[in-house]
C-alpha positions in Angstrom: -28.8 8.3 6.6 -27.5 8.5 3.3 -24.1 10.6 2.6 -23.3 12.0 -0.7 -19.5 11.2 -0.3 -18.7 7.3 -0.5 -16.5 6.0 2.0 -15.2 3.1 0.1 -13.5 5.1 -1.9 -9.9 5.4 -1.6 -9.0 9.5 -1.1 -12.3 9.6 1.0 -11.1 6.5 3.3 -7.8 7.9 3.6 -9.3 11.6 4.3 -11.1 10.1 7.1 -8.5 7.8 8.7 -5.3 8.4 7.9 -4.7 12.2 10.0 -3.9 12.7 13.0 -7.0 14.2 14.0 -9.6 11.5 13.4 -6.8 8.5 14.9 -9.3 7.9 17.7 -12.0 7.0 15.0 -9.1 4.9 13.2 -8.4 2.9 16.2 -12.4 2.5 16.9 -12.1 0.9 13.1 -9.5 -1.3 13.3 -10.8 -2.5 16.6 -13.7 -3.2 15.5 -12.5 -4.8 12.2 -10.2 -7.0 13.5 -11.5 -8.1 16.7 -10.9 -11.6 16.7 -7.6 -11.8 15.2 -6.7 -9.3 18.3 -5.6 -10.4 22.1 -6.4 -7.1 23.3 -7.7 -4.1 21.8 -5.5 -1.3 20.3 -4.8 1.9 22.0 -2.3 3.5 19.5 -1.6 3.7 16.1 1.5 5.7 14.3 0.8 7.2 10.8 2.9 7.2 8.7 2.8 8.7 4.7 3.9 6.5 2.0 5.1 7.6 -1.1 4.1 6.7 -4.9 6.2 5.9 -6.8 
């Protein structure tokens, strides 16, 4: 299935997993992205907003 909305793009990426309310599919990410570099998997994350400047 093809989406209309890339998420490569930066805004979009961010939109998706940098709230609160998709950190489960954040953690699912980084899990998956990183799993060799990990011991274990990760259970948690903190966000956190950085700003420009």
């Amino acid at each position: 299935m093809q989406h209309a909305i890339d998420p490569k793009i930066d805004c979009v990426f961010k939109a998706l997993l940098g709230s609160d309310e998709n950190r489960n599919l954040l953690i699912h990410f980084l899990n998956a992205f990183l799993a060799q570099e990990l011991t274990e998997p990760l259970v948690w994350v903190d966000l956190t907003t950085i700003k420009n400047f």
